[in-house]
N, C-alpha and C positions, 0 to 999 in steps of 0.2 A: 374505524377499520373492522372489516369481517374478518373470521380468520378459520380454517379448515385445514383438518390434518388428514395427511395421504402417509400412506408406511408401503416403498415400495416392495413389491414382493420378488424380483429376480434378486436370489443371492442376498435376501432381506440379513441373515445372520448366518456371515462367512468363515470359517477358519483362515486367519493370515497364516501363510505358511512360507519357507523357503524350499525347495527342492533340494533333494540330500538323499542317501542311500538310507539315513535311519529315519525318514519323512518329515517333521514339521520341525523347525528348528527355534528355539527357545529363545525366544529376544527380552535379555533385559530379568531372565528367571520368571516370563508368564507368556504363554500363548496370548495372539490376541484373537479376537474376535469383532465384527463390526457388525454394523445396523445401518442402513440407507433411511432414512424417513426424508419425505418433501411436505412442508408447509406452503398454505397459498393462502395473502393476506390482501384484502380487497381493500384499496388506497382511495376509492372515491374517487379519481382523480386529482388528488390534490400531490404536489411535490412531496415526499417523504425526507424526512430526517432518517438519520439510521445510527445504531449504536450496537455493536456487535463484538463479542467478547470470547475467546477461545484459549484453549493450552493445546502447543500438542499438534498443530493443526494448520495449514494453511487457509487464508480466506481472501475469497476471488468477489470484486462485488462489481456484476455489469449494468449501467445504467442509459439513458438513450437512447441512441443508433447503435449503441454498443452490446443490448439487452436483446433477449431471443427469447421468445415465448411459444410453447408448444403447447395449443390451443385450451391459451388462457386469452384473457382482453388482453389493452397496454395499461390498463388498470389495475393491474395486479399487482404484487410482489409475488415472488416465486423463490421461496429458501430451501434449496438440498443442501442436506447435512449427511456427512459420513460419521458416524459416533463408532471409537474404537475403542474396548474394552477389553480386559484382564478376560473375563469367564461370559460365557453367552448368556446368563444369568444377568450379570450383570448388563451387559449389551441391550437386553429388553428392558430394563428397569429405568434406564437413561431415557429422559425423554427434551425436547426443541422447545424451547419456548420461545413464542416470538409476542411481547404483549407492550401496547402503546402506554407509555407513562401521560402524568399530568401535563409536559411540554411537549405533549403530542410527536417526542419522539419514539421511536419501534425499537423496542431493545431484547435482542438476540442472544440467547442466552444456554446451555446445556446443562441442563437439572440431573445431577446424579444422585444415586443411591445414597439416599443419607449422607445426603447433602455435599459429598465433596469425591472427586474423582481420587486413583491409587496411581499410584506408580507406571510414566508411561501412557496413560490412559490419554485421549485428546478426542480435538471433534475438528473438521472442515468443514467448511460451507462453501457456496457458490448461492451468491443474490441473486435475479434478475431483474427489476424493476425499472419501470418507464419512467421516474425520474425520480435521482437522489438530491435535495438543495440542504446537503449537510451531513456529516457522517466522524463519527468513530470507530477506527477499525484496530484492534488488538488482539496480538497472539505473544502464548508467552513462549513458544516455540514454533516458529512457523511463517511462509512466505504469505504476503501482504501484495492485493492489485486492485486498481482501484481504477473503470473505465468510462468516462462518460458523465462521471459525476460534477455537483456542481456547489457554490456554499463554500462555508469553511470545512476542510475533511481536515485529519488526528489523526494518523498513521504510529502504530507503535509497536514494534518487535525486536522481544529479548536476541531470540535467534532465527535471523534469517531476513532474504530481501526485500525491500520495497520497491513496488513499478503503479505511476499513477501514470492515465494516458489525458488527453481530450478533455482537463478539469478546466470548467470553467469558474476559478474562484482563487482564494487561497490554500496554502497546502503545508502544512508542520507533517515531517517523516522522520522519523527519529527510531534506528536500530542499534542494537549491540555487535551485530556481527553479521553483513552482508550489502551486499552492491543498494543504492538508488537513486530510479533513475523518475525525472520529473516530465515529461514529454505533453510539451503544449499546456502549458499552462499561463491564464491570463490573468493571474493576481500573482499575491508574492509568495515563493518556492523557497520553503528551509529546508536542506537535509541536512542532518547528521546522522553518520555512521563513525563505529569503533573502529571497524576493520572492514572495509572494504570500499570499492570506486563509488563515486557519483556521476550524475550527469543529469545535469536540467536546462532543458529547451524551455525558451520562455516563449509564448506569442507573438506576433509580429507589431499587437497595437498593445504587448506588455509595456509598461516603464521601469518596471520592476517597483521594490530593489525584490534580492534575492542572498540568501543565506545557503553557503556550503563549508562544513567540517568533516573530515576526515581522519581518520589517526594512522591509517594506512592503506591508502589507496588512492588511483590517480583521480582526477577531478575534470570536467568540462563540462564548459558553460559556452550557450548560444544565445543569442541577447537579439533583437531586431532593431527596426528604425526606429522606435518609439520610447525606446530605453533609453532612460538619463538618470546620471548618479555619476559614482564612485564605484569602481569595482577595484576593491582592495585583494592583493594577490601574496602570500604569503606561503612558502615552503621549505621545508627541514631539509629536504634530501630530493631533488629534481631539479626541474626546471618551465619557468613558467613560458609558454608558447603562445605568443599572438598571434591569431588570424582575421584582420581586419579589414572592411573592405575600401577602397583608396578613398570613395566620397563619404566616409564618414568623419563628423567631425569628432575626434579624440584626440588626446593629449596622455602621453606616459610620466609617471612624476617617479624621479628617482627607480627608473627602471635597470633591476640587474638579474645575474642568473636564476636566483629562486624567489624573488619580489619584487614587485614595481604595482603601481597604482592608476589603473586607467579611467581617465576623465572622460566620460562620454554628455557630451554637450555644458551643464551644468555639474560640480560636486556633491550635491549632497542631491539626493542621502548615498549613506555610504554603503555599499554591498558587501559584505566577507565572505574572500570564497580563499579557505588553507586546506592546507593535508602533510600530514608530516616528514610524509615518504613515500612522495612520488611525482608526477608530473604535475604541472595545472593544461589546461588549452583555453585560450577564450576566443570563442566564434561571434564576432561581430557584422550581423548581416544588412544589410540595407533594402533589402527586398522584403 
């Protein structure tokens, strides 16, 4: 991979500010300041791995039909980063790295001043690339989306939601604190969240299984014809809601207000999908 650096220049290093009679208002005991830079990384055409690493930040990564390139190839990768910083000093000092390790994955990364960011300080990105078959996406503060991708993806944030769309593959999602949702996915979907809803649509020729924990929030799961297993239903404080459609072949085992066990064609494997305090829904579709 090639790799080229762009620093844009509209509003390149901004004052964040709040509007206020006494003008910029102090978040956190530091003004911040920000810096736009876009990298553009020539993929050869070959599928990319990705590994991408943030505080502070959200990160958006589009891939496929899901990916917009403004005139670049579909050979590209295209990484805009917003780097937000304490002092506009520092803001220019932070710089993107994007550089291919020995497993020939792209690992995304913001280099700051002597080596480690302050207080508050974080970076966002937005990917665009014509195909990801693999990814690691982490923020230690910050919402997580992940469109079009494909491969095993690694979803991880301390604070804030997860949404994957269109994954063709497997998908581990695991937050401290906010909603995820799995939508169309054709391999196996785990979420866990501390506090907040799930929700994972699986494909039509998924068979799953599929993993949902929650510690507080509701749960729903859509499952198609090609799904077979065990979907284990388990809740503290709700109630579990079937929606099934009349020619499917299922069986409930020991079905009651907040638990019951639905057989879809064969038991195993078994699926777990709880939450401690709240609804469950299962969409069981045939089409």
């Amino acid at each position: 991979m090639s790799l080229s650096r762009r620093t844009v220049t509209k509003a390149s290093i901004a004052l964040l500010c709040a509007v206020s009679l006494s003008g910029c208002v102090n978040f956190g005991g530091a003004a911040k300041f920000k810096r736009e830079v876009q990298l553009v990384v020539e993929s050869a055409g070959t599928p990319a791995q990705l590994d991408v690493s943030s505080r502070n930040g959200k990160i958006d990564v589009f891939a496929g039909s899901h990916a917009t390139f403004t005139g670049n190839t579909t050979d590209t990768i295209v990484i805009d980063a917003v780097i937000k910083a304490r002092t506009q000093e520092r803001a220019d000092a932070t710089q993107i790295s994007a550089k291919t390790n020995a497993e020939g994955v792209l690992e995304v990364r913001t280099v700051w001043p002597d080596g480690r960011a302050l207080n508050s300080e974080g970076t966002s990105y937005v990917i665009n690339m014509a195909q990801c078959d693999g990814a690691k996406i982490h923020s230690s503060n910050g919402s997580l989306r992940a469109f079009g991708t494909s491969g095993m993806i690694l979803l991880d944030s301390s604070n804030g939601s997860i949404r994957v769309e269109d994954h063709a593959g497997d998908v581990n999602a695991d937050t401290s604190n906010g909603s995820v949702k799995l939508i169309r996915v054709s391999g196996r979907a785990n979420a866990d969240t501390s506090n907040g809803s799930i929700e994972i649509v699986l494909t039509p020729d998924n068979p799953g299984p599929l993993h949902a924990d929650s510690s507080n929030g509701s749960v729903s799961i859509t499952v198609g014809p090609a799904f077979v297993g065990t979907l284990k239903c388990n809740t503290s404080n709700g109630r579990v809601n079937p929606n099934i459609s009349s020619s499917t072949d299922t069986t409930w085992n020991s079905l009651s207000k907040t638990s019951g066990a639905l057989i879809i064609g064969n038991p195993e494997p078994v699926s777990i999908v709880k939450t401690s305090n709240s609804s469950i829904t299962i969409n069981v579709e045939n089409d």
